[in-house]
FIFI-594226 format. One line per 2 residues: their letters; for each residue x, y, z of N, C-alpha, C. Coordinates in steps of 0.2 Angstrom, whole numbers, plus 2048, in hexadecimal, padded with zeros to 3 digits. Layout:
a = X/Y/Z/X/Y/Z/X/Y/Z ~ ...;
This chain:
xx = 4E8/436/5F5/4E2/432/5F3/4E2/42B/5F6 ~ 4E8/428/5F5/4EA/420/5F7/4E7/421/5FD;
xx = 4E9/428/604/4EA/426/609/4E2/426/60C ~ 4DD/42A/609/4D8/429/609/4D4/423/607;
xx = 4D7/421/601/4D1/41A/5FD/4D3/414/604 ~ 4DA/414/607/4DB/40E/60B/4D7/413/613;
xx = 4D6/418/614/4D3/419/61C/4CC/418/61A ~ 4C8/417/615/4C1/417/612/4C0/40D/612;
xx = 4C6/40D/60D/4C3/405/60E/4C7/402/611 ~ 4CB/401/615/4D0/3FC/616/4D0/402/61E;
xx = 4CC/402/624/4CC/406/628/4D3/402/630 ~ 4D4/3FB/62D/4D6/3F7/634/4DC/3F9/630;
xx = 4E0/3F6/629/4E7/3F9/62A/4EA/400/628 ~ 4E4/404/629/4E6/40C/629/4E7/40E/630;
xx = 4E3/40C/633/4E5/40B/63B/4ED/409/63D ~ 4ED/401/63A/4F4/3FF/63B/4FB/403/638;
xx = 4F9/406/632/4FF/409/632/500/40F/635 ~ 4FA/412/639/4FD/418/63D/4FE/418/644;
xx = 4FB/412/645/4FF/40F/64B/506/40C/64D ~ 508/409/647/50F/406/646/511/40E/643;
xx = 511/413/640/511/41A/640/515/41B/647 ~ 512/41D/64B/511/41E/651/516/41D/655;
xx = 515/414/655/51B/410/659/520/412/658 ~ 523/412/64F/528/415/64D/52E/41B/64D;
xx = 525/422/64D/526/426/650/52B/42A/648 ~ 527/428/642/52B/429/63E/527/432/63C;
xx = 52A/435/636/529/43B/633/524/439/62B ~ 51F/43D/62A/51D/438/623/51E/43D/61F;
xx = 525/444/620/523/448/619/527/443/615 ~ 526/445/60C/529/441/608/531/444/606;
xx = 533/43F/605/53B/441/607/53E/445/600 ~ 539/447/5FB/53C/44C/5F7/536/452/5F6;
xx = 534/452/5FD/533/45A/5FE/534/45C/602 ~ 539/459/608/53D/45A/60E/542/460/60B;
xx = 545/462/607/54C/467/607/546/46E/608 ~ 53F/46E/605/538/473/602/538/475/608;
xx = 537/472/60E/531/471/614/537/474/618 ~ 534/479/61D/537/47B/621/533/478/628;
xx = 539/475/62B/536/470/631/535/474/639 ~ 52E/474/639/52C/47A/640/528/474/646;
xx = 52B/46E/648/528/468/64A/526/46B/652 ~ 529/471/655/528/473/65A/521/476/65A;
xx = 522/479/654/51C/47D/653/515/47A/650 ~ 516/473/64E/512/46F/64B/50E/46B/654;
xx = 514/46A/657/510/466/65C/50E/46D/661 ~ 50F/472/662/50C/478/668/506/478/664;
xx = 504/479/65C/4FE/47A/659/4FB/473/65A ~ 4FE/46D/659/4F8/467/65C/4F5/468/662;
xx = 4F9/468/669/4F7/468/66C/4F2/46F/670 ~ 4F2/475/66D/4EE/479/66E/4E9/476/669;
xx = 4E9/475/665/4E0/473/662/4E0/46B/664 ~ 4E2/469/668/4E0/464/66C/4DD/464/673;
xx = 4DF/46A/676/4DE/46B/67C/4D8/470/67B ~ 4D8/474/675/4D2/476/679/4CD/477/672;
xx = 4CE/470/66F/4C7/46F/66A/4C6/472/664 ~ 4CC/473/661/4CC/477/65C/4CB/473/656;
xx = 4C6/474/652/4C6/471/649/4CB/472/648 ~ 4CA/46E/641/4D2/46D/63E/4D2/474/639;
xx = 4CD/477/635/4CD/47C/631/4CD/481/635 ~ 4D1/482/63B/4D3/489/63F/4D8/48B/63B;
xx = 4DD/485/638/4E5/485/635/4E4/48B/62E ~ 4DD/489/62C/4DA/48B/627/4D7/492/627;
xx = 4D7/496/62A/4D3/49A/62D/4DA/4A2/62A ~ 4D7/4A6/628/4DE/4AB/625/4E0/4AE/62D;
xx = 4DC/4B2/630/4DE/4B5/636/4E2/4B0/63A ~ 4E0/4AA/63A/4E5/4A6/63E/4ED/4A6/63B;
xx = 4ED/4A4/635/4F3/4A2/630/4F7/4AA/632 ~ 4F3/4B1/631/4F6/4B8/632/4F8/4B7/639;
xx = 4F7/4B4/63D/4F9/4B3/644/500/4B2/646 ~ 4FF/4AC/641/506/4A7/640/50B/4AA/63C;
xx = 50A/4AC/639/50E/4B1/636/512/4B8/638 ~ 50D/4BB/63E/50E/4C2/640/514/4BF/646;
xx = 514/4B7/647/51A/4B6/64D/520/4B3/64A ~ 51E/4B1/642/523/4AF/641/524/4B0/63A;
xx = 526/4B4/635/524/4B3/62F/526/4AD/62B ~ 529/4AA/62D/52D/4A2/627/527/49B/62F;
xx = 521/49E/62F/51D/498/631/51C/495/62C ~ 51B/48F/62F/517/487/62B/511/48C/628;
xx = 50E/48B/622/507/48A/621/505/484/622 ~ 500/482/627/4FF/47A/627/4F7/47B/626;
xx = 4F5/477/622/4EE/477/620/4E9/472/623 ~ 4E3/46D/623/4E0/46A/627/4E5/462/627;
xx = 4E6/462/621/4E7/459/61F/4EE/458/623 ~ 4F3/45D/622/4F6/45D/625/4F7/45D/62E;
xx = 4F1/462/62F/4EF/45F/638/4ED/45B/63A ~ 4E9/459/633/4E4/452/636/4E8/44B/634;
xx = 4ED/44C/632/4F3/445/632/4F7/446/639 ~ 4FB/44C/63C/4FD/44D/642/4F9/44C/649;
xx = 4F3/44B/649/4ED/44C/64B/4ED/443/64D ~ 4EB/442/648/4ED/438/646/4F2/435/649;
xx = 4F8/43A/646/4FF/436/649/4FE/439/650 ~ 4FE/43C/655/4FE/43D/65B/4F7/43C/65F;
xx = 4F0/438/65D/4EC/432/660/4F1/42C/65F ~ 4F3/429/659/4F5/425/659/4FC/422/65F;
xx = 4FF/427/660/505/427/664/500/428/66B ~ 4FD/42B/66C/4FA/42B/675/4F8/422/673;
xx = 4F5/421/670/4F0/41B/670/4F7/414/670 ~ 4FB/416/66E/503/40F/66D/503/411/674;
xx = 505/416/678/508/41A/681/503/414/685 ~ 4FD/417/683/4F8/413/687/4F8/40C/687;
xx = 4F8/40A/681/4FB/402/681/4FF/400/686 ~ 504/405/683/508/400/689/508/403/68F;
xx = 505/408/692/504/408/69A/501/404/69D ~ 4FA/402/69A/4F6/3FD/69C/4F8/3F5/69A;
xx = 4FE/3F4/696/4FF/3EC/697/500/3E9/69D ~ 4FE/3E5/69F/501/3E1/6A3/4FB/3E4/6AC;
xx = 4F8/3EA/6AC/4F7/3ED/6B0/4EF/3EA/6B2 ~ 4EE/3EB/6B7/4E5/3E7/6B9/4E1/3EE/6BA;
xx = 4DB/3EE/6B7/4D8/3F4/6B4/4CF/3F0/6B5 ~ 4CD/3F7/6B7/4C5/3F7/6B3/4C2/3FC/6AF;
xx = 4BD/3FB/6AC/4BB/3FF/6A5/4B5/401/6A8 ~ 4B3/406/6A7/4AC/409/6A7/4AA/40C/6A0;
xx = 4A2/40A/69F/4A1/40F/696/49C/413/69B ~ 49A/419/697/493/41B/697/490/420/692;
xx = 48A/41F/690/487/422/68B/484/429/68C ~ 483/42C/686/47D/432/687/47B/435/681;
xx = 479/43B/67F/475/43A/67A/474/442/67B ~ 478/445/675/479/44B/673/474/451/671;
xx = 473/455/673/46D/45B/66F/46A/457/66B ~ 46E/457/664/46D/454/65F/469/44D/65E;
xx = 469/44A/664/466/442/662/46B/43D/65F ~ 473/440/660/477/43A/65F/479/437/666;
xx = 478/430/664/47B/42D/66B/485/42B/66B ~ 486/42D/672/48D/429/672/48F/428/677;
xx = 495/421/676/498/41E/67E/49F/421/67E ~ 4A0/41F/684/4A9/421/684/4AA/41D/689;
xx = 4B0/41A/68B/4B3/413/68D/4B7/416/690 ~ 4B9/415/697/4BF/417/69E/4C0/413/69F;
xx = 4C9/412/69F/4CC/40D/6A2/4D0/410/6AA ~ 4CD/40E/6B0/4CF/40F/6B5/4D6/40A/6B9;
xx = 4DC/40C/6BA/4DF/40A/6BE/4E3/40C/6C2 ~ 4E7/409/6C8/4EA/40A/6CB/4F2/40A/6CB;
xx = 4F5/40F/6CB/4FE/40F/6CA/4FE/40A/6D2 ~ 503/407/6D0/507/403/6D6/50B/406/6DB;
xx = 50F/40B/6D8/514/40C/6DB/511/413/6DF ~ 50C/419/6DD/50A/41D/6DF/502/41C/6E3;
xx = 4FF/416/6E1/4F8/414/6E1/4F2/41C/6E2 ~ 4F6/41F/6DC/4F2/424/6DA/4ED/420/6D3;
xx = 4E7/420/6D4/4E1/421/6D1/4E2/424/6CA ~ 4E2/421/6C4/4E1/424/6BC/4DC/421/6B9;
xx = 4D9/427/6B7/4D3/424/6B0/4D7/427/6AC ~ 4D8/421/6A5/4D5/424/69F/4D0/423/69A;
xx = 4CE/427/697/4C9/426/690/4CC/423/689 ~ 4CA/41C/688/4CB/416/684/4C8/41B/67C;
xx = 4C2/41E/67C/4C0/41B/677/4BA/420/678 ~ 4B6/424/674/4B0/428/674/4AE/426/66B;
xx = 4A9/423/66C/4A4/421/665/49D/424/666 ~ 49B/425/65E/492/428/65E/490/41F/65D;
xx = 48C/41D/662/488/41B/664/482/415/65F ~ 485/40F/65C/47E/40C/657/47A/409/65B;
xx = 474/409/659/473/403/65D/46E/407/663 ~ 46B/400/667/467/403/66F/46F/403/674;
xx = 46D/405/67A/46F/405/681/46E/400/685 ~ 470/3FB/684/471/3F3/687/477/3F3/68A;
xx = 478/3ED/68F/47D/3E9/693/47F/3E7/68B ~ 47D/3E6/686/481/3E1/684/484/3E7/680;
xx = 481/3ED/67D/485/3F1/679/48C/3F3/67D ~ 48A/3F6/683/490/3F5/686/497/3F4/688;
xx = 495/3ED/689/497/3E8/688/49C/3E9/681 ~ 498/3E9/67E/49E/3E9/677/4A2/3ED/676;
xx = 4A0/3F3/677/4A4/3FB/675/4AA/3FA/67C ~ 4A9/3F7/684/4B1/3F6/685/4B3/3F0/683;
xx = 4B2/3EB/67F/4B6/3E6/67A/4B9/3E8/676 ~ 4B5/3EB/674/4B9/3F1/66C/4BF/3F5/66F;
xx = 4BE/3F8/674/4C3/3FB/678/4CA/3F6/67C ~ 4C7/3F1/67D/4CC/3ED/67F/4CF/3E8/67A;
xx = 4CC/3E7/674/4D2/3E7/670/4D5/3EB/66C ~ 4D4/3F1/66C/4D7/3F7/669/4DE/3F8/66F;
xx = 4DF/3F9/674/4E2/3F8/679/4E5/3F3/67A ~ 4E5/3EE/679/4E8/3E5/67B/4E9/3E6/681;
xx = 4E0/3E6/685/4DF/3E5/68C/4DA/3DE/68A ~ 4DC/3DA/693/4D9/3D4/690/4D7/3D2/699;
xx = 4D1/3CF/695/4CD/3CD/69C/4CE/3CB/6A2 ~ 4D5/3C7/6A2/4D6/3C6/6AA/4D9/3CB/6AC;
xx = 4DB/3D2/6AA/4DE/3D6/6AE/4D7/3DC/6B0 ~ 4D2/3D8/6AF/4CC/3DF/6B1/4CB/3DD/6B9;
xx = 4CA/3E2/6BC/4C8/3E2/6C3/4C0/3E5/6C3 ~ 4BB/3E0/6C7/4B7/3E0/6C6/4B2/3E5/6CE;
């Protein structure tokens, strides 16, 4: 419940602590349920990255057929349920998001946003940061940032959404290529 009332009200140093998370690279089970918990961290990061890679809710974890899945390959599996995806989920944006930092420090970059506006009448932008390796001068885009949209579609909304992006990132303006 703590860690909810501080990601509700306190959203910047809920941030910061999964991002120094991250960095650290530390484990957040509590240390007097560790002898309880059978550690499957191999199994933990294949199941992030399948419902990563191909868009999977977090209530799949939740789902009996799938859990009977998991079980028919291995009987002594994790039962892992949503909160516990949805913190591993967290901790591994947060760790690509520290990586990305630091590949793009120091590197001359440009941003691209663009919007659009879904079935549904939500709007949203998403932020590319385009650069050039040195050594290989192979061509990389990544994607900073995808947000639902307040506001009109101006230069100046823009505008702000890769600011937002570029101090999320600790990219700064004289390294943008225009």
């Amino acid at each position: 419940m703590l860690e909810q009332h501080v990601k509700i009200h306190h959203p910047k140093s809920y941030a910061d602590h999964y991002a120094l998370r991250a960095a650290n690279n530390n484990s957040s089970a509590q240390s007097s349920l560790k002898p309880f918990l059978v550690a499957c961290p191999e199994f933990e990061s294949c199941l992030l990255n399948w419902m990563i890679k191909t868009y999977q809710p977090l209530q799949v974890s939740e789902c009996d057929e799938f859990r009977d899945l998991c079980k028919s390959l291995n009987k002594r599996s994790p039962v892992i349920g949503r909160e516990r995806l949805g913190r591993l989920l967290k901790n591994e944006y947060y760790q690509c998001q520290h990586k990305m930092t630091l590949i793009l420090k120091g590197r001359h970059f440009a941003l691209t946003t663009d919007a659009w506006t879904s079935i549904a009448k939500v709007g949203y932008v998403t932020c590319t940061a385009h650069f050039i390796d040195r050594d290989t001068w192979k061509l990389h885009s990544v994607v900073l940032g995808l947000y639902e949209k307040t506001g009109r579609s101006r230069a100046v909304d823009c505008v702000e959404y890769a600011e937002k992006q570029m101090e999320v990132y600790h990219l700064e303006y004289p390294y943008i290529v225009l």
